[in-house]
C-alpha positions as CSV (number, residue, x, y, z in Angstrom):
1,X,4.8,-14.3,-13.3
2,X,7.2,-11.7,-13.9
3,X,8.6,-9.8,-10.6
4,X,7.8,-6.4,-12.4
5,X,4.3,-7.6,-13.1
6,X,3.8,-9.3,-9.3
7,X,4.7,-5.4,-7.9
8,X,2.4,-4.0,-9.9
9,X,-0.2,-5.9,-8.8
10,X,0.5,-6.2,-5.6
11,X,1.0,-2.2,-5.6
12,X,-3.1,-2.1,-6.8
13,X,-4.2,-4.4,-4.1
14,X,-2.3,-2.4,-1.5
15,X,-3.2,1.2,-2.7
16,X,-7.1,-0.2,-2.8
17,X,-6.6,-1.5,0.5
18,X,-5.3,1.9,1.8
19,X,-7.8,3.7,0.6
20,X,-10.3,1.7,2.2
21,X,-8.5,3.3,5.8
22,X,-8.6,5.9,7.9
23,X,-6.8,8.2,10.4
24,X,-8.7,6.2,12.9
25,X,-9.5,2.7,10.8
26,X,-5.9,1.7,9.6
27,X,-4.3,-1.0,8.0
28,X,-2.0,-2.7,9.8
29,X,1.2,-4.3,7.7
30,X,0.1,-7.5,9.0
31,X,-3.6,-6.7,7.3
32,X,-1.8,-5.9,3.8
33,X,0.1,-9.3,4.3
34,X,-3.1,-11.4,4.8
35,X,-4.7,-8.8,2.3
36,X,-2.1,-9.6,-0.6
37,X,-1.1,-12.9,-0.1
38,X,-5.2,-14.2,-0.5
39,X,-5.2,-12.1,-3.5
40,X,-2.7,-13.8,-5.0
41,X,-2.7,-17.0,-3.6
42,X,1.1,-17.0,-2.2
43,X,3.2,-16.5,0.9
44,X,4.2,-12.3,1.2
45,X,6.9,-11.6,3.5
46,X,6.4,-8.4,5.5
47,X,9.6,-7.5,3.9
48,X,7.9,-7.4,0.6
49,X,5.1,-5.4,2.4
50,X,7.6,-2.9,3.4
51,X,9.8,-2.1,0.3
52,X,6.3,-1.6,-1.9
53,X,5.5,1.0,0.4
54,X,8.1,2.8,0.4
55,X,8.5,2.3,-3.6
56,X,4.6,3.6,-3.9
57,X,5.8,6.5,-1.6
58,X,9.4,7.3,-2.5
59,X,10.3,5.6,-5.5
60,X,11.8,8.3,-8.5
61,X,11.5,5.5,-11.0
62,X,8.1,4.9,-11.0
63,X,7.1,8.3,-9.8
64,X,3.4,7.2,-7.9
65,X,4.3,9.1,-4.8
66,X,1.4,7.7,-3.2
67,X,0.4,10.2,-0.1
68,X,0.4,7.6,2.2
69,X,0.1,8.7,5.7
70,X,0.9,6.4,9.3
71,X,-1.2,6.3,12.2
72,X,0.1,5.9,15.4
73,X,-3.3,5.5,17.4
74,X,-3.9,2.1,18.6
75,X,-7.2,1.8,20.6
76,X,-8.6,-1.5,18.6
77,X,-4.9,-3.4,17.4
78,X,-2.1,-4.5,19.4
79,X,0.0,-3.4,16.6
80,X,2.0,0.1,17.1
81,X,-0.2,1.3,14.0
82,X,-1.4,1.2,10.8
83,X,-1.4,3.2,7.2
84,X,-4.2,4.9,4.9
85,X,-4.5,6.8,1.9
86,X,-5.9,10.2,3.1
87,X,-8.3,12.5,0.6
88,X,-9.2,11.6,-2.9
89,X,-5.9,10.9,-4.8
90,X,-5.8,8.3,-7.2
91,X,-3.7,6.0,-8.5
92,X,-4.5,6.1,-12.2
93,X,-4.4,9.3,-12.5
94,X,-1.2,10.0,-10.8
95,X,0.5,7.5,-13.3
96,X,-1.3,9.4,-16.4
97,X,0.4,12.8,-15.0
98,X,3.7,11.8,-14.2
99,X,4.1,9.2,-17.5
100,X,2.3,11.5,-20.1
């Protein structure tokens, strides 16, 4: 598959997985490694994991500026924390407004 296509898939998978979190029920990276990976039946890195995020957050050329927030509360994971998608922003519609 084409490595434009793969990111945009794998950017729906993780942006559906983050909205499934909260402040105080996170995703861990490890969680959207496992998460993406059995999606698409193939090894992620964590790597991989970490440049989509900050291309959904940051990136100018595709312009999704996904609000996606960091928890550092860690009651139920070893890990140092985990991410969400806080309040009812949506992916679809963020692409319609900054592509029209």
């Amino acid at each position: 598959m084409p490595a434009n296509k793969s990111c945009f898939i794998r950017y729906i998978i993780i942006i559906k997985a983050l909205k499934h979190g909260t402040r105080n029920t996170f995703i861990t990276k490890n969680d959207l490694v496992h998460i993406v990976a059995e999606k698409l039946d193939t090894y992620i890195s964590k790597s991989t994991i970490d440049k989509d995020l900050h291309a959904l957050r940051y990136c100018e050329e595709i312009k999704i500026f996904a609000p996606i927030k960091y928890s550092r509360i860690t009651a139920c994971t070893p890990e140092p924390g985990g991410y969400y998608i806080d309040g009812d922003w949506n992916f679809f519609d963020q692409l319609k407004k900054e592509w029209e």
